[in-house]
BAVEX-81613 format. One record per residue (C-alpha): residue in three letters; x, y, z; residue number from 1. Coordinates in steps of 0.2 Angstrom, whole numbers, plus 5000, padded with zeros to 4 digits. Example, Ala and Ser with C-alpha at 12.3 -4.5 7.8 and 13.67 -1.06 7.14 Angstrom:
REM residues 2
{r ALA,{5062,4978,5039},1}
{r SER,{5068,4995,5036},2}
REM end
This chain:
REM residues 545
{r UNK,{5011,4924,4852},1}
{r UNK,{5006,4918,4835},2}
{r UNK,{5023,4920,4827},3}
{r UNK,{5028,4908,4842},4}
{r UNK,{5016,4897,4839},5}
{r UNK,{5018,4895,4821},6}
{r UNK,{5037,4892,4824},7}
{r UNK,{5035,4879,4839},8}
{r UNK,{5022,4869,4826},9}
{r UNK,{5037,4870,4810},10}
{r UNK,{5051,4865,4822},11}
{r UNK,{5039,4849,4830},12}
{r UNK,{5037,4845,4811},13}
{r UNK,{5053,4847,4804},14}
{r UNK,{5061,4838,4818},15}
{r UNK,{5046,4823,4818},16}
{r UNK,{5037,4826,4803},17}
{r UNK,{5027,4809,4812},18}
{r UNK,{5024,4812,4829},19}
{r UNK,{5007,4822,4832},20}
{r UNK,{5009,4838,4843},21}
{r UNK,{4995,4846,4854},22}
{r UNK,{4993,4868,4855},23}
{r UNK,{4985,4877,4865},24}
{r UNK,{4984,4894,4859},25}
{r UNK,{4975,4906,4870},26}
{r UNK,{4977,4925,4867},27}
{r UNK,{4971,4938,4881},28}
{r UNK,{4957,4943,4869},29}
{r UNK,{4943,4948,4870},30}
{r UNK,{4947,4950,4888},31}
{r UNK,{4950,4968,4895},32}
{r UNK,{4959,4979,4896},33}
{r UNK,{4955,4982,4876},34}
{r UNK,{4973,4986,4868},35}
{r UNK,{4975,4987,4849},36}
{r UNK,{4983,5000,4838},37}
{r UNK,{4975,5016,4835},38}
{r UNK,{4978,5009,4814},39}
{r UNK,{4963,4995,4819},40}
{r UNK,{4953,5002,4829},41}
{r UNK,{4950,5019,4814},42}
{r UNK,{4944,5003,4803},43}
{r UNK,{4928,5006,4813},44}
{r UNK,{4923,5023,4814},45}
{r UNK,{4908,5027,4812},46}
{r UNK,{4901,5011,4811},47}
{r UNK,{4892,5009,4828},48}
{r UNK,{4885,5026,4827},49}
{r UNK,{4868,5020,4826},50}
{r UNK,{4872,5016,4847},51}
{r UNK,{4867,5000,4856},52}
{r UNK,{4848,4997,4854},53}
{r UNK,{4852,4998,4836},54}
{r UNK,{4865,4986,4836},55}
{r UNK,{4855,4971,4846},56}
{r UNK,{4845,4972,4832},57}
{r UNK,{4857,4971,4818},58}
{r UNK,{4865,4957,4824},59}
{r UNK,{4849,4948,4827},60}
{r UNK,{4845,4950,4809},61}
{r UNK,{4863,4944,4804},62}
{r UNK,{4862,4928,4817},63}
{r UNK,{4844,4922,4808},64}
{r UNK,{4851,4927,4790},65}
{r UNK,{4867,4916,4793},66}
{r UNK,{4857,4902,4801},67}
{r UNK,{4867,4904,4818},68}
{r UNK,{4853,4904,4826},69}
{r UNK,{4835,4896,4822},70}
{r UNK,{4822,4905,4812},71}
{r UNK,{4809,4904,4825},72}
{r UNK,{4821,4911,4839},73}
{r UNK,{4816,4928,4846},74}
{r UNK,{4825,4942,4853},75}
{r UNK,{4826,4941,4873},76}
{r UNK,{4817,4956,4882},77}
{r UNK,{4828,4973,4882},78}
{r UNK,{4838,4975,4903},79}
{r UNK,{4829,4988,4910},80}
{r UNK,{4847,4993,4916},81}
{r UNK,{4853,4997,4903},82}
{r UNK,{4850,5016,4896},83}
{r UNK,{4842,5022,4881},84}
{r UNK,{4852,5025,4867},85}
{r UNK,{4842,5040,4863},86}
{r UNK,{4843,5048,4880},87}
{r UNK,{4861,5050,4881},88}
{r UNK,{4871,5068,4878},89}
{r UNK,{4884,5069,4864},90}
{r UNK,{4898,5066,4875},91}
{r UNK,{4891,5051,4881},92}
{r UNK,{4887,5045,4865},93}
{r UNK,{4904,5049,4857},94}
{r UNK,{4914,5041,4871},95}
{r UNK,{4904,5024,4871},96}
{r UNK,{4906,5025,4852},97}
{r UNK,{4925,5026,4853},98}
{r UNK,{4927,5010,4867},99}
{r UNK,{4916,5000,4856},100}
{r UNK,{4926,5005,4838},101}
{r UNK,{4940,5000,4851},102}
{r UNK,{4934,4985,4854},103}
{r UNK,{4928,4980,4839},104}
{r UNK,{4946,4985,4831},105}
{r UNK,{4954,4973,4844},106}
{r UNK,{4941,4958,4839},107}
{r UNK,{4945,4961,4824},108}
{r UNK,{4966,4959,4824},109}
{r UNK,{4961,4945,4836},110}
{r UNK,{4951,4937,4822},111}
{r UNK,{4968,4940,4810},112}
{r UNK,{4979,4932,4821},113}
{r UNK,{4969,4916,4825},114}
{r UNK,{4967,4916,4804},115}
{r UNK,{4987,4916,4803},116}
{r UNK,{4988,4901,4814},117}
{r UNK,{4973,4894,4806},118}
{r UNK,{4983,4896,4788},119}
{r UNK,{4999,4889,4794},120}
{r UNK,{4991,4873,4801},121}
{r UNK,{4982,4871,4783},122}
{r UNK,{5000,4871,4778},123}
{r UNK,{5005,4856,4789},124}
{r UNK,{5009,4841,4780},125}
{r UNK,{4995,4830,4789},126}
{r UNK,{4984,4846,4790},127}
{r UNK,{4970,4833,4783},128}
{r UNK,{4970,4823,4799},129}
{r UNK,{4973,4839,4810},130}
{r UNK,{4961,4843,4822},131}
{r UNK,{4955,4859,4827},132}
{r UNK,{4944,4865,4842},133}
{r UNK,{4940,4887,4843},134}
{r UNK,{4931,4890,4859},135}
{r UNK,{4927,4908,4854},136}
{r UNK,{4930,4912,4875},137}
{r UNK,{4924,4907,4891},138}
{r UNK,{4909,4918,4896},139}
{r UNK,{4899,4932,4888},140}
{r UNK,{4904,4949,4885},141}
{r UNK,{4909,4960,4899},142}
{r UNK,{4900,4973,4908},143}
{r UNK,{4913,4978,4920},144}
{r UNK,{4915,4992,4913},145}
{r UNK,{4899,5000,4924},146}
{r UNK,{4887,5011,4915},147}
{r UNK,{4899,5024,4908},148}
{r UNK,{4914,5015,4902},149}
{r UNK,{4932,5020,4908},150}
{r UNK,{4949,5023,4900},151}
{r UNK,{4956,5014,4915},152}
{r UNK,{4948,4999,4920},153}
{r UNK,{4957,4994,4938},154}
{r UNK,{4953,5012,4944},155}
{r UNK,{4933,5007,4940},156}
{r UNK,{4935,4990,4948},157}
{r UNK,{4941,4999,4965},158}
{r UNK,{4927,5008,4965},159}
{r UNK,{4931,5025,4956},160}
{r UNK,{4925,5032,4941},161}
{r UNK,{4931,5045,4930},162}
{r UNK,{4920,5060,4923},163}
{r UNK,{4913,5056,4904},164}
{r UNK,{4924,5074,4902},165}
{r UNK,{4940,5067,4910},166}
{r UNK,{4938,5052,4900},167}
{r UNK,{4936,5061,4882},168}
{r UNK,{4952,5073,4886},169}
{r UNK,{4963,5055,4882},170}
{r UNK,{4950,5050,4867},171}
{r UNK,{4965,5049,4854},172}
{r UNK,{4974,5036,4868},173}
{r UNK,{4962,5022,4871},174}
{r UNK,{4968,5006,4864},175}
{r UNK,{4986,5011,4868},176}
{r UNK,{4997,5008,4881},177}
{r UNK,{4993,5018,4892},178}
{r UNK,{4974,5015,4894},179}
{r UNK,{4967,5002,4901},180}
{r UNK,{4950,5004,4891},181}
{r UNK,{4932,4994,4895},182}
{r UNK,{4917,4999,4886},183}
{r UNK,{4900,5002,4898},184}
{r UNK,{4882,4989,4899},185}
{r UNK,{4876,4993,4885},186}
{r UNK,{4888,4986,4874},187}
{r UNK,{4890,4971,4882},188}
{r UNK,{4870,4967,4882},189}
{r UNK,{4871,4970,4864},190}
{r UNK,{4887,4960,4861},191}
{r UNK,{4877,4946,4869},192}
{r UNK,{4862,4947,4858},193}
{r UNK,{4850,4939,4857},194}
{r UNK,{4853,4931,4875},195}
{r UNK,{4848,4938,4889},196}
{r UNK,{4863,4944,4903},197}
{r UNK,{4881,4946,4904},198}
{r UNK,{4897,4939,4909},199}
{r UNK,{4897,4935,4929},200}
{r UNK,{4878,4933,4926},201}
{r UNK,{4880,4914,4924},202}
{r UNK,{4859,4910,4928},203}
{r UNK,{4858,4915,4909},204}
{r UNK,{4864,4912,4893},205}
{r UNK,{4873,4928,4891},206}
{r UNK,{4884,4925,4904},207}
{r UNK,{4888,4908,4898},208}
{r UNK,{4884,4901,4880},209}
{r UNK,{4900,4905,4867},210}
{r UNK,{4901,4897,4849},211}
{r UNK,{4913,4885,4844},212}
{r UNK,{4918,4880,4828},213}
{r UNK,{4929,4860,4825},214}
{r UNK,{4936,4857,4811},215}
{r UNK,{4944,4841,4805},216}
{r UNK,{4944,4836,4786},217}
{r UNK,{4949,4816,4788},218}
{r UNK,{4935,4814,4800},219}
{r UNK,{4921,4829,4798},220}
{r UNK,{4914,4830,4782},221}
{r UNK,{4898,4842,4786},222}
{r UNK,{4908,4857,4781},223}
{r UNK,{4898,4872,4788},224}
{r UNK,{4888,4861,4797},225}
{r UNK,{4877,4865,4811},226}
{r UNK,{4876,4854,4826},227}
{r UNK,{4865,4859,4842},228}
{r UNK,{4869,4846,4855},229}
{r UNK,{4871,4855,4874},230}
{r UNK,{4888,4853,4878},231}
{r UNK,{4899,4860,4891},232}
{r UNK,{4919,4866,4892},233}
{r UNK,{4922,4852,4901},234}
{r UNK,{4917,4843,4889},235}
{r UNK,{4934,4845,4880},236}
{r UNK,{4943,4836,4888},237}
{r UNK,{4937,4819,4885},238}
{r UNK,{4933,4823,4865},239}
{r UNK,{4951,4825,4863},240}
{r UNK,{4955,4810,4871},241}
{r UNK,{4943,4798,4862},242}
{r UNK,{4949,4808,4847},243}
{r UNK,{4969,4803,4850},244}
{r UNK,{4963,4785,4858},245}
{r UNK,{4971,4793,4874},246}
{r UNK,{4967,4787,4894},247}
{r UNK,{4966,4799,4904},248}
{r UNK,{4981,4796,4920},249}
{r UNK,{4977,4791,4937},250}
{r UNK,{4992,4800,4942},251}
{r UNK,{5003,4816,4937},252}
{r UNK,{5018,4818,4943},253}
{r UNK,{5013,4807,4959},254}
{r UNK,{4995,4815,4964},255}
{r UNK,{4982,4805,4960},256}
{r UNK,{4969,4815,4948},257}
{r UNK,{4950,4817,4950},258}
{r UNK,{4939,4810,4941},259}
{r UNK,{4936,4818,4923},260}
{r UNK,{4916,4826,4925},261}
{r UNK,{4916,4827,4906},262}
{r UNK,{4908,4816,4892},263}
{r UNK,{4915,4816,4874},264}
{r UNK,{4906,4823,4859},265}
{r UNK,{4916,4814,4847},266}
{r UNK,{4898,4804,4841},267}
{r UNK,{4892,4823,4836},268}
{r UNK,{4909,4824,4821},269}
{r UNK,{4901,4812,4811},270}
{r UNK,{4880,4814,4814},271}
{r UNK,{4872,4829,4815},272}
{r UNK,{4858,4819,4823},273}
{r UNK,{4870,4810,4838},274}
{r UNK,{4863,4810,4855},275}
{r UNK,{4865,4822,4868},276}
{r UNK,{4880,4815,4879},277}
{r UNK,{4876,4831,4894},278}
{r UNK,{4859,4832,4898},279}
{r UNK,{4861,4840,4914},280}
{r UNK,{4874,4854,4919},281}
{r UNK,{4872,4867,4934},282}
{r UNK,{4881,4885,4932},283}
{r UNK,{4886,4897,4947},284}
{r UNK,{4895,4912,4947},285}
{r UNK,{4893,4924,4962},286}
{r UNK,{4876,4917,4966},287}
{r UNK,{4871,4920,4948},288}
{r UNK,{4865,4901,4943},289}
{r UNK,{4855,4890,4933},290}
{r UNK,{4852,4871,4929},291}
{r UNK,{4851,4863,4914},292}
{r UNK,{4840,4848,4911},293}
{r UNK,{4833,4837,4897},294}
{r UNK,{4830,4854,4886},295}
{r UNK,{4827,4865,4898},296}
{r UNK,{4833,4879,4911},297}
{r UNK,{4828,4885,4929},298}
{r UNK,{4837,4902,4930},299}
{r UNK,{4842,4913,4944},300}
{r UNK,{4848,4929,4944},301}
{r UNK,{4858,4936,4957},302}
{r UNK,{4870,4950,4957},303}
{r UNK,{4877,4963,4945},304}
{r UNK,{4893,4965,4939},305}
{r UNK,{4895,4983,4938},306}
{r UNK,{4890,4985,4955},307}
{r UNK,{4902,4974,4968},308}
{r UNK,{4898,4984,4982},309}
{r UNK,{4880,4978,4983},310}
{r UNK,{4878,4958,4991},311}
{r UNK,{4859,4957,4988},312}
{r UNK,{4857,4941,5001},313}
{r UNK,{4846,4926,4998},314}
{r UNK,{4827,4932,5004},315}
{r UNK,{4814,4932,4991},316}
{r UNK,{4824,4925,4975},317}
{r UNK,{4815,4924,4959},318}
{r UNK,{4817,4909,4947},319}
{r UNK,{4815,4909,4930},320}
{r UNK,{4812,4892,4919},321}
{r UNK,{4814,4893,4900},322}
{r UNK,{4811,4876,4888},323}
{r UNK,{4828,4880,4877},324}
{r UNK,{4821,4867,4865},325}
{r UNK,{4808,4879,4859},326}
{r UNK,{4815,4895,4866},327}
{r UNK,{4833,4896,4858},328}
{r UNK,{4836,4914,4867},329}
{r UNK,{4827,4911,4883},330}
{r UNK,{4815,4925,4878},331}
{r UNK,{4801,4917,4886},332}
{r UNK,{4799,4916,4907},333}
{r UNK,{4787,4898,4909},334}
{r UNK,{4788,4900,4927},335}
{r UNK,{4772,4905,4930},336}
{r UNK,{4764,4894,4919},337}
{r UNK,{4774,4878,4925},338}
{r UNK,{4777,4881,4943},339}
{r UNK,{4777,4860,4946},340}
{r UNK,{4794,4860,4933},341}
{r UNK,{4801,4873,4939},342}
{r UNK,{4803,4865,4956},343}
{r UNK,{4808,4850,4948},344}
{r UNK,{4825,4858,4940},345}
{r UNK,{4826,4870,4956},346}
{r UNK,{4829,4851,4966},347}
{r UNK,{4841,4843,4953},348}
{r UNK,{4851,4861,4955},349}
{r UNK,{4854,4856,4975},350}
{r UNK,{4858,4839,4971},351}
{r UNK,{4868,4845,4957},352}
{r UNK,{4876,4856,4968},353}
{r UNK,{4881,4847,4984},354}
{r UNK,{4888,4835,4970},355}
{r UNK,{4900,4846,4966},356}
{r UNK,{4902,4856,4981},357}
{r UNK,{4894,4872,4975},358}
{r UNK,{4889,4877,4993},359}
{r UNK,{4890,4887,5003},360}
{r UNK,{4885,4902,4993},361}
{r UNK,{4892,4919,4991},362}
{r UNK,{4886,4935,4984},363}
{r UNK,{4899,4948,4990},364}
{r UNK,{4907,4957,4976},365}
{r UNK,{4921,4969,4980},366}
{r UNK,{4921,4962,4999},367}
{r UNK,{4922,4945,4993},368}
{r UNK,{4937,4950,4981},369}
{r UNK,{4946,4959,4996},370}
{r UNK,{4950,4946,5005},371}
{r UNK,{4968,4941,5005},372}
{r UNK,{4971,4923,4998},373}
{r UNK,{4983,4910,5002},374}
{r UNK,{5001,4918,4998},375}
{r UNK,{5019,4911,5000},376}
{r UNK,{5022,4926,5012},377}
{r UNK,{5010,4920,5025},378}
{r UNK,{5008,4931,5040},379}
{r UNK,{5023,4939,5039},380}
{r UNK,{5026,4958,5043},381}
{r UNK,{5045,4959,5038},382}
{r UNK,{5054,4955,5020},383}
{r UNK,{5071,4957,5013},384}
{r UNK,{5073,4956,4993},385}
{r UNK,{5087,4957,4981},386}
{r UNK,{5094,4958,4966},387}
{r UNK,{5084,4947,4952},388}
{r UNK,{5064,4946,4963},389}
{r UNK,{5057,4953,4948},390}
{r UNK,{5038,4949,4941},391}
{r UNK,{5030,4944,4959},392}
{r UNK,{5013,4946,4955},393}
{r UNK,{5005,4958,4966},394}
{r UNK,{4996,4945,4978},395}
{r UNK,{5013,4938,4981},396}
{r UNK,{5020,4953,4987},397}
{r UNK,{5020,4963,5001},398}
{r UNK,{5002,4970,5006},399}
{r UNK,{5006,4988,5010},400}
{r UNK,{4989,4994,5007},401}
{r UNK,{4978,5002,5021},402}
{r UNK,{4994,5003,5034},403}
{r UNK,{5011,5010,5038},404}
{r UNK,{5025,5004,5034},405}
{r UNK,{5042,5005,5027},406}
{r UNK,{5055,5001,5015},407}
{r UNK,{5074,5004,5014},408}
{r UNK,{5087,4998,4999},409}
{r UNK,{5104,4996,5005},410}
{r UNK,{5114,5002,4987},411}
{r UNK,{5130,5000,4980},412}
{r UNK,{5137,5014,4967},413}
{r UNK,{5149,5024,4960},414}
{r UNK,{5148,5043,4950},415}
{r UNK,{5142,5033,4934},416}
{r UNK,{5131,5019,4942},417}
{r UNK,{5117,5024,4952},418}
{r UNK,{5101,5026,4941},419}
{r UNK,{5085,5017,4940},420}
{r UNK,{5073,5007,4947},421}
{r UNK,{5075,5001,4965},422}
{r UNK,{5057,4995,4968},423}
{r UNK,{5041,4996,4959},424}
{r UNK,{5022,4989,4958},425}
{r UNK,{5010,4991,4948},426}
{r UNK,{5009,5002,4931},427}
{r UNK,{5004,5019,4924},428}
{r UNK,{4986,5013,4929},429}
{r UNK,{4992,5012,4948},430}
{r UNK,{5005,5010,4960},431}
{r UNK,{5021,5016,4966},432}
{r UNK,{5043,5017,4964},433}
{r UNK,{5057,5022,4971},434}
{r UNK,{5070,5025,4958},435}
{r UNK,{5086,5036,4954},436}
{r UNK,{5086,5048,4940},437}
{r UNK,{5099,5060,4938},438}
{r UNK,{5108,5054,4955},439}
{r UNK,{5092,5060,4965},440}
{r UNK,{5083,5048,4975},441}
{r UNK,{5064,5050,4969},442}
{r UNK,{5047,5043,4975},443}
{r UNK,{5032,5042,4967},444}
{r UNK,{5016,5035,4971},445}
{r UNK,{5002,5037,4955},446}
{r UNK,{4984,5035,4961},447}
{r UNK,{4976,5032,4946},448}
{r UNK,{4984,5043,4935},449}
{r UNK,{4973,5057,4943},450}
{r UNK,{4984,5061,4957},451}
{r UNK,{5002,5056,4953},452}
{r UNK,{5016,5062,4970},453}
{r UNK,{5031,5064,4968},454}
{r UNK,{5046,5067,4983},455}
{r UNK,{5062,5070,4973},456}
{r UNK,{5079,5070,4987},457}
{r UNK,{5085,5086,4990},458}
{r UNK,{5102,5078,4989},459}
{r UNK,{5111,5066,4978},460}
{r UNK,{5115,5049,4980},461}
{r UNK,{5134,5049,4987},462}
{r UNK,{5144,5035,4980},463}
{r UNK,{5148,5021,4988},464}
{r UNK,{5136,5011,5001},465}
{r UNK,{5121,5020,5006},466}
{r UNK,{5104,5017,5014},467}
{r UNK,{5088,5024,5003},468}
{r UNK,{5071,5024,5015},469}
{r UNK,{5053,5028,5012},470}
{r UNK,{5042,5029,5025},471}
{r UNK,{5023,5029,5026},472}
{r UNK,{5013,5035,5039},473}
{r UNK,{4994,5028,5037},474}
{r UNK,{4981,5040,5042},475}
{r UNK,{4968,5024,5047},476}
{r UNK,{4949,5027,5050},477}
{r UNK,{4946,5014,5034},478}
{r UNK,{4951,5009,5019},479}
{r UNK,{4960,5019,5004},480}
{r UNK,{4964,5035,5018},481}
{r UNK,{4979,5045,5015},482}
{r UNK,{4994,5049,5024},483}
{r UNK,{5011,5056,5023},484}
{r UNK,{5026,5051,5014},485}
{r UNK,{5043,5053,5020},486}
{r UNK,{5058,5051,5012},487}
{r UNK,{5078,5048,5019},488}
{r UNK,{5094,5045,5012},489}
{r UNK,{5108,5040,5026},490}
{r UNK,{5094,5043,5040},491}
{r UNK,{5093,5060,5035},492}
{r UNK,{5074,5067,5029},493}
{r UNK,{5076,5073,5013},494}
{r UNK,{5058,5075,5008},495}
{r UNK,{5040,5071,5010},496}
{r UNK,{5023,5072,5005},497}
{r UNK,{5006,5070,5010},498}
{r UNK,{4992,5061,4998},499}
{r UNK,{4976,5062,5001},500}
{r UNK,{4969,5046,4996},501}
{r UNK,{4979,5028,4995},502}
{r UNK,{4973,5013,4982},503}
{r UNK,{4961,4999,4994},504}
{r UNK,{4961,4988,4983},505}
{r UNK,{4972,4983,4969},506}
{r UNK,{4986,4992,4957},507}
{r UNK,{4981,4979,4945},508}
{r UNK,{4986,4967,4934},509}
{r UNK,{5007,4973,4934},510}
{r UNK,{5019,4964,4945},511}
{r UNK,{5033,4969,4960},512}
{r UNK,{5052,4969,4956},513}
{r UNK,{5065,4974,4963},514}
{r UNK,{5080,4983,4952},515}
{r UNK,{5068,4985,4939},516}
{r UNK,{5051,4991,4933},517}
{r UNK,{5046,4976,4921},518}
{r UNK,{5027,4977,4911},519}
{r UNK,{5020,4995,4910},520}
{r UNK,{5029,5008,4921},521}
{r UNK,{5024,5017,4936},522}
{r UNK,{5026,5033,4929},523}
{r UNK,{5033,5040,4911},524}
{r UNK,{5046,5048,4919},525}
{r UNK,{5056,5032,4916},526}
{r UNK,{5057,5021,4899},527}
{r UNK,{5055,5003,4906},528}
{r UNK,{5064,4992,4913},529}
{r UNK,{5074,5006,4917},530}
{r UNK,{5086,4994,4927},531}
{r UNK,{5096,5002,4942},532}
{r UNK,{5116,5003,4934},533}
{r UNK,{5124,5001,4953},534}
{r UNK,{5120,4986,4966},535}
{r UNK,{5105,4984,4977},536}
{r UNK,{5112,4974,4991},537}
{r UNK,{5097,4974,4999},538}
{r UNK,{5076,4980,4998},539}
{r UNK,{5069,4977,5016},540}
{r UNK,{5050,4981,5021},541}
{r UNK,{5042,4982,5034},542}
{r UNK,{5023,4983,5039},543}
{r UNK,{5015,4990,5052},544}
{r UNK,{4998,4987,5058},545}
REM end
């Protein structure tokens, strides 16, 4: 991605060296699942040994001595659900150390990259009159990862976890490919020092406040300078169009646009002192919310991340207000002590939030997460793909989760044509194939990696046209059941397989493709793409209720 980017920014230049361009450079990072080379991640052993507690208080001495954060600023009250370093085992200890070297080792290749673009824009010719926003992300660090941390984050986020012993047996792996790595709570708390709260948790600022650091050398002169003006990502927006003397269109591409909700910060470039332009900004996630007023914050805190399968309701909510003027961490709770205030911000929230159509509320998690949204496929129960529908995201494919159904690929081949993929979703975390290997038909569904099946034909594949079917009979009673597997070649049972359990909810964050297993594979049986040598006339599925 950087190489590109560097590339596209010399080409612009070399083509017209006087035409300004626009980039917007946006890696995965720091977002899970946490991949980086084993090489990065050893650059960190060791160093978070001292565990989480420890590490709060580290960075709150390093955030005072770099003048980050203000002298007076206290650190916010240790989460209650978040362990004790101290009383953890070893195994638990080493496995939360390893995810968070891991993660520290993929901040810090991260942080080389961005430096590489950052370099090669210096090198520009107008590099003086250049300017540069880092929005250093879009929410707080995560604690998705639930109180133990996994190696494989979509089989956490469907509900499962693995043992601490399951998870250490793959300790040399996490980072790579075939992990899908998240650290647990108590890395996040302490990556979100000295705030209070977590991503998702937007009531607070440790779901919501990030740094961001804008560099222009023809315009900003305050090098190093701090500025502390509340502003907002919306904000963006307008500052860059103020900056260019750009108007924003009434129309792209024929639809007429909304109005921009945004104010620019431009003023704030050129004086430290400038005026706040956003006084007032609501926040909600998951009915997780706060408003911000004139220097201060009602907060309510809703929901937990690491627990989707708990929608708490709204009976008996707790408010919390915080004068962030005085209180940079939101350390201390002035509820109590101005109840009169606090209603005052809790009303500007509702108006706040009927302006922008915040209501109605909802606070289910995992319920919330599985209901199907809008797709091209509609209500459909039938499907027929060929040849070149490869990287359908999974919402865009056929549902066959929590049902029967059944697919059968109508091939072409000859004695040395007939191997690979015929259908695949999802990757090594989860999902399911039908592929040749060998001339044998094979199907293989991989729950989680921790229960991987396999129904390999008892015959070949002939040459010429033939009809490869799976079938799957859905035991029902709920969601994620087993059922039996059955496989055909020419209508004629050539194995099956029952599994005990199915995937509910997602296989993740892989795609569908017919002819080929593109992104992370099914299964390792296989190198990807591992694209079928014959011709797929046809895939056809069908659903069954």
């Amino acid at each position: 991605m950087t190489d590109k980017a560097i590339n596209w920014m010399k080409l612009q230049k070399s083509i017209s060296p006087d035409k300004p361009v626009f980039m917007y450079y946006a890696p995965g990072a720091m977002h899970a699942p946490h991949h980086v080379t084993k090489e990065w991640r050893e650059k960190f052993k060791g160093k978070f040994d001292h565990g989480w507690d420890k590490e709060r208080e580290i960075t709150f001495a390093r955030q005072k001595e770099m003048g980050i954060i203000p002298a007076n600023a206290q650190l916010s009250p240790r989460n209650e659900n978040v362990p004790l370093w101290e009383s953890l085992d070893d195994d638990q200890k080493e496995f939360y150390t390893l995810l968070y070297e891991n993660f520290a080792g993929y901040f810090a290749f991260t942080d080389h990259e961005v430096g590489r673009l950052l370099r090669a824009i210096g090198d520009l010719p107008d590099a003086e009159n250049t300017l540069v926003m880092y929005i250093v992300g879009d929410n707080g660090a995560s604690s998705e990862g639930g109180l133990d941390g996994t190696v494989n984050e979509i089989k956490a986020l469907n509900g499962i976890q693995s043992t601490i012993e399951e998870n250490l047996e793959r300790a040399d792996d996490i980072g790579g490919p075939d992990t899908e790595p998240h650290f647990p709570i108590g890395w996040a708390f302490a990556g979100n020092t000295p705030f209070p709260w977590v991503k998702q948790v937007a009531s607070h600022f440790g779901g919501s406040r990030n740094p961001m650091v804008v560099t222009w050398p023809k315009v900003i002169k305050d090098k190093g300078g701090m500025r502390s003006q509340f502003l907002h990502a919306i904000d963006v927006v307008p500052t860059i169009l103020e900056a260019t003397g750009l108007q924003m269109p009434a129309y792209v591409d024929g639809v007429k646009q909304k109005p921009i909700a945004g104010k620019s910060f431009y003023s704030t470039f050129t004086d430290a002192d400038a005026p706040e332009i956003r006084t007032t900004q609501y926040f909600e996630v998951l009915s997780n919310r706060a408003i911000y007023h004139d220097g201060w914050v009602a907060a309510h805190q809703h929901t937990l991340p690491w627990r989707q399968d708990v929608a708490p309701g709204y009976e008996n909510e707790v408010w919390e207000l915080y004068n962030i003027e005085e209180d940079f961490s939101e350390a201390i709770d002035l509820a109590d002590k101005y109840p009169e205030k606090l209603e005052e911000l809790k009303a500007i929230f509702d108006q706040e939030a009927r302006k922008y159509e915040v209501y109605p509320l909802d606070d289910r998690g995992a319920e919330r997460l599985s209901v199907p949204k809008p797709s091209p496929l509609g209500e459909r129960k039938e499907f027929t793909f060929y040849e070149g529908a490869t990287r359908i995201p999974e919402t865009a494919a056929p549902n066959t989760k929590n049902k029967s159904w059944t697919m059968e690929a109508l091939l072409e081949t000859d004695a040395n044509h007939k191997d690979g993929v015929i259908n695949a979703l999802g990757g090594l975390g989860a999902g399911y194939v039908l592929y040749v290997q060998n001339g044998y038909p094979t199907f293989l569904y991989n729950f989680f990696e921790s229960d991987v099946t396999t129904i390999k034909s008892s015959k070949k594949l002939p040459d010429g046209m033939a009809s490869v079917k799976i079938d799957f009979t859905y035991d029902g009673g709920g969601v994620g059941k087993g059922g039996l597997f059955t496989l055909y070649l020419n209508n004629e049972k050539v194995g099956e397989a029952r599994v005990a359990q199915t995937v509910a909810g997602r296989y993740g964050i892989d795609t569908f493709g017919i002819g080929e297993d593109s992104g992370s594979p099914v299964t390792k049986n296989y190198t990807a793409p591992y694209k079928f040598t014959g011709r797929i006339n046809e895939v056809s599925i069908k659903l069954n209720d």
